[in-house]
C-alpha positions in Angstrom: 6.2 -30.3 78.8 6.3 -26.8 80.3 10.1 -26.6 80.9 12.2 -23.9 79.7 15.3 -25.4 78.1 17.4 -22.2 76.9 18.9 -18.9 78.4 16.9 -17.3 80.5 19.4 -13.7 79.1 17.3 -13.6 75.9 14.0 -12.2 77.1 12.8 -10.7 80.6 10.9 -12.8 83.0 7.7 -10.7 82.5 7.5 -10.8 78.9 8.2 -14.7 79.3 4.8 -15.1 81.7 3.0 -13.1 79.5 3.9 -14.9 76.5 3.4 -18.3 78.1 -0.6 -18.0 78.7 -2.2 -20.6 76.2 -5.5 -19.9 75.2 -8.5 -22.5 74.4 -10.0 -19.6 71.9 -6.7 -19.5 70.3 -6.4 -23.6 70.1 -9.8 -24.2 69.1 -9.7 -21.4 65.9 -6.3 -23.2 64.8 -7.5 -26.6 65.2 -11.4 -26.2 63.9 -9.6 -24.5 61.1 -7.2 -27.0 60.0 -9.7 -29.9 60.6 -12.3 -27.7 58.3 -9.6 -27.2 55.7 -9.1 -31.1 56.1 -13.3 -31.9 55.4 -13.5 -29.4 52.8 -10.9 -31.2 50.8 -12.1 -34.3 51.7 -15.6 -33.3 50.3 -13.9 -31.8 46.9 -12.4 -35.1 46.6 -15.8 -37.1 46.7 -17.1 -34.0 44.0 -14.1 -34.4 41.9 -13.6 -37.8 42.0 -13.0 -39.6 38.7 -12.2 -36.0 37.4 -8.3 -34.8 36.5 -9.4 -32.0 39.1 -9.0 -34.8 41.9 -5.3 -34.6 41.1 -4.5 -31.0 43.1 -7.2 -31.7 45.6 -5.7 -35.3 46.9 -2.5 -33.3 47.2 -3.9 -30.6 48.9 -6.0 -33.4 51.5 -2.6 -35.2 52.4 -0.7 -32.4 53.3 -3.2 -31.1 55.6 -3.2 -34.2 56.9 0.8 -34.6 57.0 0.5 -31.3 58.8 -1.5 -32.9 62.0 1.9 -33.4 63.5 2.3 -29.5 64.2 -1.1 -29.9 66.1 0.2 -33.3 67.9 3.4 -31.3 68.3 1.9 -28.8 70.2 0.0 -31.0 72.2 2.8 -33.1 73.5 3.8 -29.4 75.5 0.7 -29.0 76.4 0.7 -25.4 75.1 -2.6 -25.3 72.2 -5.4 -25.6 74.9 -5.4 -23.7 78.2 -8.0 -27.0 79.2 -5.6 -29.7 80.0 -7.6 -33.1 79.0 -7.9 -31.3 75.4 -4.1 -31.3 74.6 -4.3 -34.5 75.8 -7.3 -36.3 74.1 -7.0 -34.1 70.5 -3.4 -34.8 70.6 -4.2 -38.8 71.2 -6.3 -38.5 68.0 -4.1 -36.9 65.8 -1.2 -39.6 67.1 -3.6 -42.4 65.8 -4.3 -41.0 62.6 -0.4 -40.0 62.1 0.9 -44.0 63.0 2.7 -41.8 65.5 1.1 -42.8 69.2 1.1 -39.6 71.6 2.7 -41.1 74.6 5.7 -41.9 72.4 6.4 -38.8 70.7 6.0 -37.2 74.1 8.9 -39.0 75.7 10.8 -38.6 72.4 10.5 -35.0 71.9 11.8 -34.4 75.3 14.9 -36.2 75.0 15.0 -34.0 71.7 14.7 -31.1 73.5 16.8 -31.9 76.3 19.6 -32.9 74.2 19.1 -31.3 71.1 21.9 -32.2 68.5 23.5 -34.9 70.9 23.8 -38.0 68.9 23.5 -40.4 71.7 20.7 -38.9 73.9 18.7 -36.7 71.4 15.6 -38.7 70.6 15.2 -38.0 67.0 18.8 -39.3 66.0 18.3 -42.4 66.6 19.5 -43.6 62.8 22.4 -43.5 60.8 23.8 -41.2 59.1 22.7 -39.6 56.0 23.6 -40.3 52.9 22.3 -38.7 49.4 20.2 -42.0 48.8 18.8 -42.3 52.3 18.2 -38.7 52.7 15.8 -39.0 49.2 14.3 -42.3 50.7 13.3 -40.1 53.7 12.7 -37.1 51.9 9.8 -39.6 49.9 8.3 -40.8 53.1 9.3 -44.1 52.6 11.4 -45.2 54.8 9.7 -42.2 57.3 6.4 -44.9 57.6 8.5 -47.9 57.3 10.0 -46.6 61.1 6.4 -45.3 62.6 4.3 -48.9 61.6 7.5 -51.1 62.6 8.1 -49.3 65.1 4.3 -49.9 66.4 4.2 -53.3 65.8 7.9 -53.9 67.6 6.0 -52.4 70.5 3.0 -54.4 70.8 5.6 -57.2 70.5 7.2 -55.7 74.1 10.3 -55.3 72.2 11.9 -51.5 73.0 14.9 -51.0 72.5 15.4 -47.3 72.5 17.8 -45.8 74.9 16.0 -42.8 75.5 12.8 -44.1 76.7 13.2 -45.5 80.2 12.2 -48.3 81.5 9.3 -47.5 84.0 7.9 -46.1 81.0 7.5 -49.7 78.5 4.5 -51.3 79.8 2.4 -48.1 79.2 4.2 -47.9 75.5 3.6 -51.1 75.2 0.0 -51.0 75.8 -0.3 -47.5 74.1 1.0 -49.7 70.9 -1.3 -52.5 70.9 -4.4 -50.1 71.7 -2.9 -48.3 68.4 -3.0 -51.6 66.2 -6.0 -53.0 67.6 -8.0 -49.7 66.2 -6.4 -49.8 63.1 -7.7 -54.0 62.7 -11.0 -52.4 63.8 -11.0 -50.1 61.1 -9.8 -52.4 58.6 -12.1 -55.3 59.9 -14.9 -52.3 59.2 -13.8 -51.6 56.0 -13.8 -55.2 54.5 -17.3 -55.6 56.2 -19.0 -52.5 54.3 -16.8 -53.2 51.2 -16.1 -49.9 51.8 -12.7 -48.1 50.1 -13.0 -44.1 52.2 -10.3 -45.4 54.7 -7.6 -45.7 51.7 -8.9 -42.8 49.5 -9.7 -40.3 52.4 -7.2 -41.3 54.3 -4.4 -43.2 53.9 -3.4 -42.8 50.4 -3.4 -39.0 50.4 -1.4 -39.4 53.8 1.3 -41.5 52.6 2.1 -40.2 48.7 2.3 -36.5 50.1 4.5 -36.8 53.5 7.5 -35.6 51.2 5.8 -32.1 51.4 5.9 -32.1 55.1 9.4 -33.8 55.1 10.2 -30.2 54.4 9.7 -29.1 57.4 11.1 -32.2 59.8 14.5 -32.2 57.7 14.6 -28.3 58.0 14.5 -27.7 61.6 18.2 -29.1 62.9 20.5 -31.0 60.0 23.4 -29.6 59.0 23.8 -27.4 62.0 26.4 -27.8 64.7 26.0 -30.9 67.3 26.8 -28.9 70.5 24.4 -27.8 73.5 23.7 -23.8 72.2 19.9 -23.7 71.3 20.8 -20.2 68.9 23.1 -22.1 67.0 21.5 -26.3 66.7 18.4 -25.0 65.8 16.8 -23.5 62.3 14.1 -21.0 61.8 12.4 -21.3 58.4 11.8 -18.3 55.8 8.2 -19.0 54.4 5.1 -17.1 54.1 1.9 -16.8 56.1 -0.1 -19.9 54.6 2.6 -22.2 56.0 3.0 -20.4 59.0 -0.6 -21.5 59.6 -0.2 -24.7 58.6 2.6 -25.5 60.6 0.9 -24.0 63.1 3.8 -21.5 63.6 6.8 -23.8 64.0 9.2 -22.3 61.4 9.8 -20.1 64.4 11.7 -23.3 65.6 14.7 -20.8 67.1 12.1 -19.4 69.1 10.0 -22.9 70.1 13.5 -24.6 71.0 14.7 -21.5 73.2 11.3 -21.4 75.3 8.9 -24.1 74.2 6.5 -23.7 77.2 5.3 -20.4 74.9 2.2 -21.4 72.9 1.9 -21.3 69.2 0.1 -18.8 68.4 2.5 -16.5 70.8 5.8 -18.1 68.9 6.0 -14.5 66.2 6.0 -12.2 69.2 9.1 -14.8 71.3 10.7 -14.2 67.9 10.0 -10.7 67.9 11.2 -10.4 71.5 14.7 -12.1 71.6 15.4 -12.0 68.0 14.4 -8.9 66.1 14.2 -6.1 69.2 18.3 -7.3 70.1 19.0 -7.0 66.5 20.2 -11.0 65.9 19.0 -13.7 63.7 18.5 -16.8 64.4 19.9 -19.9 61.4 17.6 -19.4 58.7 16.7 -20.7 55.5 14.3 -21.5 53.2 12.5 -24.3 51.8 13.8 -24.7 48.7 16.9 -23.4 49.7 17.7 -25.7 52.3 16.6 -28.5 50.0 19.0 -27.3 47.1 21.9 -27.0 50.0 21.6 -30.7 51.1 21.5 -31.5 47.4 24.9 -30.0 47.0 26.2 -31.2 50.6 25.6 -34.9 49.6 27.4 -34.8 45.9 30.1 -36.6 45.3 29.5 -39.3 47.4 29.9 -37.8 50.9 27.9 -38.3 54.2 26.9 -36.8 57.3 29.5 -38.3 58.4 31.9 -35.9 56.6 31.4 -33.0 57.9 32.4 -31.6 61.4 30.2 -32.0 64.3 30.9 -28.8 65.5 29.9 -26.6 62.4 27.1 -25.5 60.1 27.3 -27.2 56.8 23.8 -26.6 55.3 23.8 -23.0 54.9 22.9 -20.6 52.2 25.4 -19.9 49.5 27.2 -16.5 50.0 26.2 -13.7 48.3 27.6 -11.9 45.6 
């Protein structure tokens, strides 16, 4: 995905080539250093197991994992690897570990982008609204996997019925499904063979009890900001420091990303720098906990989404003083 979705006012055109140059150094440090951070924990795990210091380390695993999707992210705009087949074949693998198959999220996160904020063609709201109860059930995870593995299965079945993903495009969604549920039987199939638990304790377990750390980030990005068309005003930046920065491979400049995404991550601080910081603006910002403790308040008393105008931010920080 190598279009440029925003104003082309904010930056000039030869800052914008020069920032757009991916880099397979660059890819391959982030990504051998995130998949190392993922074996190292893996291997403290085996060394801990059966010890209370297994606790912090599991933890630690399933984040990293969670936090694949800001390297299968990436990958869908082709923007980590300079090498084309490498977006294409790393961000395959990450899609199969994540329950979140690549061709998919690739036709989804352009209708996001394309219609960010637009309730009938952006691609990530496709659900109802929030409420406080279903906001917690997706801030846990739960009903976040419920959607990926039904979703996979509903597939295989041939059954789409998601507006934004056209019609030439189901038999090769359809296909990518199946291929997706026939390697997880394989591995399962594997598993009760050997009598073998690493799939569920190195894997799967660690994945699904800590995706409500990376639901941090997915709720962060857009909610509570206005539903209209302007990039500098649908989309959030996050305030955080430079560990998650790497783990999330640089997304909490998601201002930035949404306004160009063609740049690469690893370019995304100096975009920033660019058209935010040089013209003396900000972006919508928040932070983690912030934002967090501002939807807590926003869904009290019983309201919605639905209560709040389309057309405003209501998700902000509280004023000062």
């Amino acid at each position: 995905m190598d279009e440029v979705f925003a104003r082309r006012d904010l930056i000039d055109a030869a800052t914008l080539r020069r920032l757009c140059v991916a880099s397979d150094a660059k890819g391959a440090a982030q990504t051998l250093s995130h998949l190392g951070a993922i074996g190292a924990t893996g291997c403290l795990m085996g060394l801990t197991y059966a010890t209370p210091w297994v606790l912090p380390v599991f933890v630690a695993h399933g984040v990293l994992i969670n936090f694949l999707y800001a390297a299968q992210h990436e990958m869908c705009h082709w923007t980590v690897f300079r090498t084309a087949w490498l977006n294409e074949w790393m961000g395959r693998l990450f899609g199969f570990i994540l329950f979140y198959p690549r061709t998919f999220d690739q036709i989804q996160h352009i209708a996001h982008h394309r219609f960010t904020q637009d309730w009938n063609r952006d691609g990530e709201l496709a659900r109802g609204f929030y409420t406080r109860s279903s906001y917690l059930w997706w801030m846990s995870g739960a009903t976040y996997w419920y959607t990926r593995w039904r979703r996979i299965v509903r597939f295989s079945l041939g059954r789409i019925s998601e507006p934004y993903l056209p019609a030439a495009r189901h038999r090769e969604l359809i296909r990518e499904a199946r291929m997706h549920l026939a390697g997880y039987g394989l591995l399962a199939a594997l598993s009760i063979a050997t009598q073998s638990w690493d799939v569920v304790i190195f894997w799967l377990a660690p994945m699904l009890v800590t995706k409500c750390v990376h639901q941090l980030q997915n709720t962060i990005e857009h909610l509570g900001l206005p539903h209209d068309a302007n990039i500098l005003a649908n989309t959030r930046s996050t305030r955080t420091n430079a560990l998650m920065r790497w783990l999330g491979w640089q997304m909490q400049y998601h201002t930035a990303h949404h306004a160009f995404p063609g740049v690469p991550f690893h370019r995304l601080a100096g975009l920033h720098q660019a058209i935010f910081v040089a013209r003396g603006v900000a972006p919508p910002t928040m932070s983690y906990w912030g934002f967090q403790k501002a939807a807590w308040r926003a869904f009290s008393g019983g309201k919605t989404e639905a209560d709040y105008p389309a057309g405003a931010a209501w998700i902000v920080d509280p004023p000062r003083g």
